[in-house]
ZARO-709275 format. One record per atom (N, C-alpha, C, O): residue in one letter; chain; x, y, z; atom name. Coordinates in steps of 0.2 Angstrom, whole numbers, plus 2048, in hexadecimal, padded with zeros to 3 digits. Atoms other than C-alpha are relative to their C-alpha. Last residue first. Layout:
# ZARO-709275
{marza "a","A",{X,Y,Z},"CA"},
...
//
This chain:
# ZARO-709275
{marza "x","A",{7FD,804,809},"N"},
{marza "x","A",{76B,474,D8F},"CA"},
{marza "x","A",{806,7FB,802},"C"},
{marza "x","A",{808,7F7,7FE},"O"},
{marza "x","A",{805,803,804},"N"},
{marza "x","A",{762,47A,D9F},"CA"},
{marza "x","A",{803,7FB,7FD},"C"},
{marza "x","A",{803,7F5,7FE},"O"},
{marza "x","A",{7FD,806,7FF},"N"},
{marza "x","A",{772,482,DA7},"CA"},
{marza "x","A",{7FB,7FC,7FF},"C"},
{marza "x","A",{7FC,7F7,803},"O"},
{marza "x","A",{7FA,804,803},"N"},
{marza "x","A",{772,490,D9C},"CA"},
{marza "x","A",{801,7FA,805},"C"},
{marza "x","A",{806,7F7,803},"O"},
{marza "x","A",{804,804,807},"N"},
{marza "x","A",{75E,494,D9E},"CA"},
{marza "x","A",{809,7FE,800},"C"},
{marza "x","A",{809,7F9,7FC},"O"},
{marza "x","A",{7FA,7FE,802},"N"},
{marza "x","A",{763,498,DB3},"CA"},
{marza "x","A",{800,7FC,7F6},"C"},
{marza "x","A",{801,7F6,7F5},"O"},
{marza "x","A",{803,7F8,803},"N"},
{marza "x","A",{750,498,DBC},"CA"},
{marza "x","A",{808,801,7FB},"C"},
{marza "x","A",{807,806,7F8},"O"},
{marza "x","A",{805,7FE,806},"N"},
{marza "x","A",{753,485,DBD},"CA"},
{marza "x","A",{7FC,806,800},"C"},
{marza "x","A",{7F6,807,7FE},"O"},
{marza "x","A",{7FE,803,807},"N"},
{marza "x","A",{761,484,DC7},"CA"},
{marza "x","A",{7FC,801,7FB},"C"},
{marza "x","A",{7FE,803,7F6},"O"},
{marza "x","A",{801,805,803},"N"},
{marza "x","A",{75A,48F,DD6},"CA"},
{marza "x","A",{802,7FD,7F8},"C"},
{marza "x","A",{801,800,7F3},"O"},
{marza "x","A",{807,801,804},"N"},
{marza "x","A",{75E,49F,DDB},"CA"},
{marza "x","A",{801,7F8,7FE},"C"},
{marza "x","A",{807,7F6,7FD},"O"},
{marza "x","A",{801,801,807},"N"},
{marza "x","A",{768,4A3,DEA},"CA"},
{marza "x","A",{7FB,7FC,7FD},"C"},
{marza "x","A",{7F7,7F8,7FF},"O"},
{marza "x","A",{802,808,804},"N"},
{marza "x","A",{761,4A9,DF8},"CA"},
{marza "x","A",{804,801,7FA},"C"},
{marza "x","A",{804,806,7F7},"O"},
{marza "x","A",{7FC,807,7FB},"N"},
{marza "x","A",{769,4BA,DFF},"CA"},
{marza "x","A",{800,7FB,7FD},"C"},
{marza "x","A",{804,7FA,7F9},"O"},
{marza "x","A",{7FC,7FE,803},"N"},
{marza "x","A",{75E,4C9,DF0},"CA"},
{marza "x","A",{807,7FC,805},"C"},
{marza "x","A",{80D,7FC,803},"O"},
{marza "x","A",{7F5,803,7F9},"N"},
{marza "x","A",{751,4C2,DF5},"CA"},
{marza "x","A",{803,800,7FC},"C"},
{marza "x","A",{803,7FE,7F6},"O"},
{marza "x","A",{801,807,7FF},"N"},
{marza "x","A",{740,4CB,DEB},"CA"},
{marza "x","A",{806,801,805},"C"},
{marza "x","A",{809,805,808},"O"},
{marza "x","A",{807,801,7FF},"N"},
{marza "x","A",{741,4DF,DE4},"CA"},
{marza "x","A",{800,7F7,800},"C"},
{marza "x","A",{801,7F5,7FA},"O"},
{marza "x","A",{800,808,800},"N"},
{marza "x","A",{74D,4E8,DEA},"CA"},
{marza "x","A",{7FB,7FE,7FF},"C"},
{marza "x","A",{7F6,7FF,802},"O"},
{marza "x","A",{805,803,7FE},"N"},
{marza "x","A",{74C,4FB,DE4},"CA"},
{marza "x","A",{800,7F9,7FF},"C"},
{marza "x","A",{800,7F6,7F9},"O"},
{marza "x","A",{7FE,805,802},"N"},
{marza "x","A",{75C,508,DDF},"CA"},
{marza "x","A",{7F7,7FC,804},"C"},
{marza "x","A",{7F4,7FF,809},"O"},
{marza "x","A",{802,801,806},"N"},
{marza "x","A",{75B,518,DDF},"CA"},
{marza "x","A",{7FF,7F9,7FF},"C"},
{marza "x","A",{7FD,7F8,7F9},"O"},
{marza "x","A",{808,7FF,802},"N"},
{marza "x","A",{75D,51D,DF1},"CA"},
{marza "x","A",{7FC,7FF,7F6},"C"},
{marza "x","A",{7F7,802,7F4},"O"},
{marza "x","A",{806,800,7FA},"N"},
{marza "x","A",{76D,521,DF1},"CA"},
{marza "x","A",{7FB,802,7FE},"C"},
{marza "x","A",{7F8,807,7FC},"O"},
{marza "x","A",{808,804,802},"N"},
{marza "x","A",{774,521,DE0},"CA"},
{marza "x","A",{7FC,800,804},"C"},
{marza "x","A",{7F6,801,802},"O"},
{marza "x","A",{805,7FA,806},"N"},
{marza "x","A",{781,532,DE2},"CA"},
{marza "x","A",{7F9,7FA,7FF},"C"},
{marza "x","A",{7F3,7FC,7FE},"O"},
{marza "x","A",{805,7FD,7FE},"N"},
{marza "x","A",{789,526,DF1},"CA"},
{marza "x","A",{7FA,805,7FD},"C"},
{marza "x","A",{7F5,808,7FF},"O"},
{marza "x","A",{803,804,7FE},"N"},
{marza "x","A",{79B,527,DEB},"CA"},
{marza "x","A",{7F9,802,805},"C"},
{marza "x","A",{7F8,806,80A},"O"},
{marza "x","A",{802,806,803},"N"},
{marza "x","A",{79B,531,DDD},"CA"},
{marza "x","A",{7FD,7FA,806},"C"},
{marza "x","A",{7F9,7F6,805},"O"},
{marza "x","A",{7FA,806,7FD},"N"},
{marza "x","A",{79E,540,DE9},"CA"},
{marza "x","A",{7FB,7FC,7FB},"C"},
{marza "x","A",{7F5,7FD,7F9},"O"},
{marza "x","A",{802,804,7FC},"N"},
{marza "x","A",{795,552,DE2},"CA"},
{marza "x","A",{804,7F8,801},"C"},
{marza "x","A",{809,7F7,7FD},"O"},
{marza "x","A",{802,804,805},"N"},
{marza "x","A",{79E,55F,DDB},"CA"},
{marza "x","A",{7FF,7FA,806},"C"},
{marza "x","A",{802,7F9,80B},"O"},
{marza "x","A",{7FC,805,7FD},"N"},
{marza "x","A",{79E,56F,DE6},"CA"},
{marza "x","A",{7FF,7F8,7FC},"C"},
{marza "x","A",{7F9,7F7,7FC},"O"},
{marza "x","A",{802,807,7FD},"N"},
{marza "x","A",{798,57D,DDB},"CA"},
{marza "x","A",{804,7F9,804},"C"},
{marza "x","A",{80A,7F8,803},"O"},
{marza "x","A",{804,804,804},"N"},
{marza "x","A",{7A5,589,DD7},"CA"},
{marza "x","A",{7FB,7FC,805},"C"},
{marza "x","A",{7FC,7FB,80B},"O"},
{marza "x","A",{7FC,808,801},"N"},
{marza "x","A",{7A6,598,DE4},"CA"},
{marza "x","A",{7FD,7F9,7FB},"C"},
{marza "x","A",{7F7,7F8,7FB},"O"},
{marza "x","A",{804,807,7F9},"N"},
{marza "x","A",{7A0,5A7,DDF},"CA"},
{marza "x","A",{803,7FB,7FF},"C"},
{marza "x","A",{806,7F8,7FA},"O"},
{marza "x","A",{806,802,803},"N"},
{marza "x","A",{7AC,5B6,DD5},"CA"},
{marza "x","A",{7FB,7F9,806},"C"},
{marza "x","A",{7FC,7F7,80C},"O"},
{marza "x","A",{7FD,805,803},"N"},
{marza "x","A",{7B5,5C2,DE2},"CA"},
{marza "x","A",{7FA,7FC,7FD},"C"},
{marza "x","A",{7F4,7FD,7FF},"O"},
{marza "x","A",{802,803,7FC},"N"},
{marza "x","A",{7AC,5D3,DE0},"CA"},
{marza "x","A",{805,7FA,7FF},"C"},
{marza "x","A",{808,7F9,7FA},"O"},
{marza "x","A",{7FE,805,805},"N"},
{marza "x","A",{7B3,5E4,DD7},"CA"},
{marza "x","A",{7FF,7FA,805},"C"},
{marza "x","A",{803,7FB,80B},"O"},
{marza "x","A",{7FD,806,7FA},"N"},
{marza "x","A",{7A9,5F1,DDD},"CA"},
{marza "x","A",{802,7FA,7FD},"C"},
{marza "x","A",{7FF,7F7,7F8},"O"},
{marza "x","A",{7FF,808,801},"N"},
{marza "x","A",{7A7,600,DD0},"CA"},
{marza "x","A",{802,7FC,806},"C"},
{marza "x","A",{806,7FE,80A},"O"},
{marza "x","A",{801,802,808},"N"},
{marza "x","A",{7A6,613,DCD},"CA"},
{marza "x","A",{7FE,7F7,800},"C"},
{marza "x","A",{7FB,7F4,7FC},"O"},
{marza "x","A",{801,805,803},"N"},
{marza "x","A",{7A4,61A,DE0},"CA"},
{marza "x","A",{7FF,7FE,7F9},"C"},
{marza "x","A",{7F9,7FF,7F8},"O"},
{marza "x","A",{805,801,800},"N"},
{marza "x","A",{7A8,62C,DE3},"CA"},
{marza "x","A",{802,7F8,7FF},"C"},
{marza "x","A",{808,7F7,7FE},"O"},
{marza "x","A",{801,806,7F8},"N"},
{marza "x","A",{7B9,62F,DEB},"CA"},
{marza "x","A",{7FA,7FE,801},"C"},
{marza "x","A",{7F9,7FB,806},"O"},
{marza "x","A",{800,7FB,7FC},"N"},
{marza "x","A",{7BE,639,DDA},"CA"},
{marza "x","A",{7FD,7FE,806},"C"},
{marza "x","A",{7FC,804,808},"O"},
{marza "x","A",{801,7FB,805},"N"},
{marza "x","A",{7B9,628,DD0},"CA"},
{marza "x","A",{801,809,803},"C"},
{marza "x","A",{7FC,80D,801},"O"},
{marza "x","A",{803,7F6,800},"N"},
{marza "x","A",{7BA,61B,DDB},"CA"},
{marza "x","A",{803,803,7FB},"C"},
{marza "x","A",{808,801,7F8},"O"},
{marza "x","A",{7FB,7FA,803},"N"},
{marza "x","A",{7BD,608,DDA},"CA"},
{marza "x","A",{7FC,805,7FF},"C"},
{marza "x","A",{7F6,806,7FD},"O"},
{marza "x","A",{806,7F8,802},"N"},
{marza "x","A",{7B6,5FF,DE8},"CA"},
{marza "x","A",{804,802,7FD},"C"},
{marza "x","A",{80A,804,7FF},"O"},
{marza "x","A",{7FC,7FC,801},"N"},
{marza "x","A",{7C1,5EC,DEA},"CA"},
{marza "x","A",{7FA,806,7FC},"C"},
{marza "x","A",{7F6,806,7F7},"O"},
{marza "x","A",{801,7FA,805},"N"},
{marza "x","A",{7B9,5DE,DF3},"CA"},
{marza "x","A",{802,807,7FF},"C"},
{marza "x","A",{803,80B,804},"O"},
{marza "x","A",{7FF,7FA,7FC},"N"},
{marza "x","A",{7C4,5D2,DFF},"CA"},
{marza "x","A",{7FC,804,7FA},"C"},
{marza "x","A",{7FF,804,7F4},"O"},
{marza "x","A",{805,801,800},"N"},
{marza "x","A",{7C3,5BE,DF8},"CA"},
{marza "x","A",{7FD,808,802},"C"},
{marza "x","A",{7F6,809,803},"O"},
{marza "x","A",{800,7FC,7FC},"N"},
{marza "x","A",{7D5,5C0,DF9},"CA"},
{marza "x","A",{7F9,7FE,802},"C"},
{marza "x","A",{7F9,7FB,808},"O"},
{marza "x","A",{7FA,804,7FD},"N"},
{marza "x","A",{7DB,5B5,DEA},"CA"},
{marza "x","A",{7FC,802,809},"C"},
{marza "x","A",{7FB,7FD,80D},"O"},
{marza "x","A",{802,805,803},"N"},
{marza "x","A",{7CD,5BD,DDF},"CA"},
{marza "x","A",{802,7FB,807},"C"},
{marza "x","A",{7FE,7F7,809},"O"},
{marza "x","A",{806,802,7FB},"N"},
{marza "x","A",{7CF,5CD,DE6},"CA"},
{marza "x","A",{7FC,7F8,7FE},"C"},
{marza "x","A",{7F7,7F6,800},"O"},
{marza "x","A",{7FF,7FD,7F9},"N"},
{marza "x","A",{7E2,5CE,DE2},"CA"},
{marza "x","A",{7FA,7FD,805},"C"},
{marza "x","A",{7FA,7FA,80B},"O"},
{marza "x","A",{7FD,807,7FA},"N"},
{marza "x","A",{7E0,5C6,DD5},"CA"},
{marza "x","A",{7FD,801,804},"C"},
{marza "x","A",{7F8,7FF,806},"O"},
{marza "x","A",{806,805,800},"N"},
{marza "x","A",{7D4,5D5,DCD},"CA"},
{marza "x","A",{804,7F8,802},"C"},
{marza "x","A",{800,7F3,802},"O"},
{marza "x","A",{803,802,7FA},"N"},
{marza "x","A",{7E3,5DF,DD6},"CA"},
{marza "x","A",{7F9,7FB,7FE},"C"},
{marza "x","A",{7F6,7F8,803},"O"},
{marza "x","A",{7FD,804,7F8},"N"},
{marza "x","A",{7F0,5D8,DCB},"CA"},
{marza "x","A",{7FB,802,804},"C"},
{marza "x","A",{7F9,7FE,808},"O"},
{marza "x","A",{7FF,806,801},"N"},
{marza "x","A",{7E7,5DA,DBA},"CA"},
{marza "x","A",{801,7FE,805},"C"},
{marza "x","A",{7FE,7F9,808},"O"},
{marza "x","A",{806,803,801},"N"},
{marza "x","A",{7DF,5EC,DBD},"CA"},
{marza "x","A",{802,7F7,802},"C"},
{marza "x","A",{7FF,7F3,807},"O"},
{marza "x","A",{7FF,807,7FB},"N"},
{marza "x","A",{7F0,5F3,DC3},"CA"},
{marza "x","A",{7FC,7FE,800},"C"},
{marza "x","A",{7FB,7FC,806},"O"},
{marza "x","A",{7F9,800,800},"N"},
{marza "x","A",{7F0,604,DB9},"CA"},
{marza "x","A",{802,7FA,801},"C"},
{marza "x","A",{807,7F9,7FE},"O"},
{marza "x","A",{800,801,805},"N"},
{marza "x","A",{7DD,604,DB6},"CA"},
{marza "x","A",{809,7FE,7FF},"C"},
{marza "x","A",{80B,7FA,7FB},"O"},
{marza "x","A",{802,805,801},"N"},
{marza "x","A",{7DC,603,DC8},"CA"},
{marza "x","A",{801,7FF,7F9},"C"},
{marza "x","A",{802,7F9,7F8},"O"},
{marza "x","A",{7FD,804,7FD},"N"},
{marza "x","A",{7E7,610,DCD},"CA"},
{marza "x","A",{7FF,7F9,7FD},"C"},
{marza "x","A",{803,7F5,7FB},"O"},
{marza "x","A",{7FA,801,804},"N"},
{marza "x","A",{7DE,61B,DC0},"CA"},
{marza "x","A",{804,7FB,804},"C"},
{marza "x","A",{806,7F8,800},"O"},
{marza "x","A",{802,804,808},"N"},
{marza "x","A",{7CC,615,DC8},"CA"},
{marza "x","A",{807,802,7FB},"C"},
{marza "x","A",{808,7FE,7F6},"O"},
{marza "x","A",{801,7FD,806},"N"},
{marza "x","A",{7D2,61A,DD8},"CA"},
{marza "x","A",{800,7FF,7F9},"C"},
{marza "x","A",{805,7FD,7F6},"O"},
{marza "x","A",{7FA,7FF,805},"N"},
{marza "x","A",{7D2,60C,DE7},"CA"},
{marza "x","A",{800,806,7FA},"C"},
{marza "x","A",{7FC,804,7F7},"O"},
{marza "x","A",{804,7FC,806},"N"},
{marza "x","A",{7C6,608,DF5},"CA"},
{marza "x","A",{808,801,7FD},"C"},
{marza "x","A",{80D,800,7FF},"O"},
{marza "x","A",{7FA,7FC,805},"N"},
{marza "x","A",{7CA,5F9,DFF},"CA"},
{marza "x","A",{7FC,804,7FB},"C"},
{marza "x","A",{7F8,803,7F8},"O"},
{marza "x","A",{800,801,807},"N"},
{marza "x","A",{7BB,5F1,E09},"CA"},
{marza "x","A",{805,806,7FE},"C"},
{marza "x","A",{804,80C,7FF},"O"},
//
C-alpha cells in the first residue's frame, strides 16, 4: 500500500483519488508518518441482472397447452 503526506496529497487530491479509482490500489495518507486516512477504491456496482430468463419459474400450466381447442369454446365463431 502506497503511503503519501497529507501536504502532497492535499496538492494532487483529484489525480490520485483517480488514481486509486482506476487502480483499485489504496492510498495511506499520513501526517508526519502517522496514519491520518486510507483512501479506498469505491465497490463495484451491482451486476444488473439478464432479462433473458428473469421469469423462470413463474409461470404455471394448467391443462394441454399441444391440442388445439375446439370450435365451440371460441364465443367469436358462434355468431
Amino acid at each position: 500500500m502506497e503511503q503519501i503526506a497529507i501536504s502532497k496529497f492535499k496538492a494532487t487530491c483529484l489525480a490520485l483519488l483517480e488514481r486509486v479509482k482506476s487502480s483499485g490500489e489504496p492510498l495511506m495518507v499520513t501526517k508526519r508518518g502517522e496514519p491520518v486516512a486510507m483512501i479506498t477504491p469505491p465497490p463495484l456496482p451491482p451486476k444488473a441482472k439478464s432479462a433473458f430468463g428473469c421469469m423462470k419459474g413463474t409461470i404455471v400450466i394448467k391443462g394441454d397447452i399441444i391440442s388445439p381447442i375446439g370450435e365451440d369454446v371460441w364465443e367469436a365463431l358462434k355468431s
